[in-house]
C-alpha positions in Angstrom: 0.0 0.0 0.0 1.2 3.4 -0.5 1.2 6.5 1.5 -1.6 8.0 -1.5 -3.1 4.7 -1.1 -3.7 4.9 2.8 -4.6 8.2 3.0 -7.6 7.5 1.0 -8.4 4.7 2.8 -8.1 7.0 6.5 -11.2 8.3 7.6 -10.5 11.9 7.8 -10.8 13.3 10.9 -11.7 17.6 12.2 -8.3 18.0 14.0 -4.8 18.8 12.3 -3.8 15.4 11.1 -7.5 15.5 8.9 -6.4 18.7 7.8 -2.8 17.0 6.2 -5.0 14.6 4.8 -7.3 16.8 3.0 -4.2 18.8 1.7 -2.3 15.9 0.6 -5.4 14.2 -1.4 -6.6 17.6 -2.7 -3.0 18.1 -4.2 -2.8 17.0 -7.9 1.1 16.9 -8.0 1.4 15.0 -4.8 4.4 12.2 -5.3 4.9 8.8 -3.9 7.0 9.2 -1.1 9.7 6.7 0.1 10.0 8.2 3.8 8.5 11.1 6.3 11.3 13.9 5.6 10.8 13.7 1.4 7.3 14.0 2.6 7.5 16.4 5.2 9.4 18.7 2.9 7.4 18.8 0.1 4.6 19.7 2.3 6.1 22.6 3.3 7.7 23.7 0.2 4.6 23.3 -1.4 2.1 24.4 0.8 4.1 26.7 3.3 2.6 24.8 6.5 4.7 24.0 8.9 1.6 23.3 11.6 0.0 20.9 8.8 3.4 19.3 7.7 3.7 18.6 11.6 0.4 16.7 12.1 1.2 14.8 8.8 4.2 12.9 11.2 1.8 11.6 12.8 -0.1 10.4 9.7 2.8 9.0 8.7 3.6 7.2 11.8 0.0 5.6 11.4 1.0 4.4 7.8 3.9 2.8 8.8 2.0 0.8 11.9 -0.5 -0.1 8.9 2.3 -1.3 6.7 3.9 -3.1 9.2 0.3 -4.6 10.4 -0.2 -6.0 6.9 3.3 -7.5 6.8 2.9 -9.4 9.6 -0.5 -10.7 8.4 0.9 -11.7 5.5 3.2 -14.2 6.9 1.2 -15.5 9.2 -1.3 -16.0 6.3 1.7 -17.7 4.1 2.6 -19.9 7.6 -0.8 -21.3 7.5 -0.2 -22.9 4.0 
């Protein structure tokens, strides 16, 4: 799953971190990103929002719990064969 991919998949919440998320999926030019400080920096580059790009850590943080979630899910799913 990518970063895009989970954000969409996020129910979007009325604090900060719902705000990144509405940024970042409102953004037509928004890249895959391989790690939190490419992200982070595009945000505020592009944006200029240093509160937002903060909140977004946290988002990330989330998809990186996700990711690691579905990895271990996987094995045990392959185990089971």
């Amino acid at each position: 799953m990518t970063f895009t991919e989970f954000l969409t998949s996020r129910k979007v919440s009325h604090d900060a971190k719902g705000d990144f998320v509405r940024l970042a999926l409102s953004d037509p030019h928004l890249p895959h990103f391989e790690n939190w400080s490419e992200t982070r920096a595009y945000i505020v580059q592009r944006h200029d929002n240093e509160a937002i790009a903060d909140a977004g850590e946290d988002v990330w943080k989330e998809y990186q719990s996700a990711q690691r979630r579905a990895l271990r899910a996987s094995r045990a799913k392959s185990n089971e064969a």
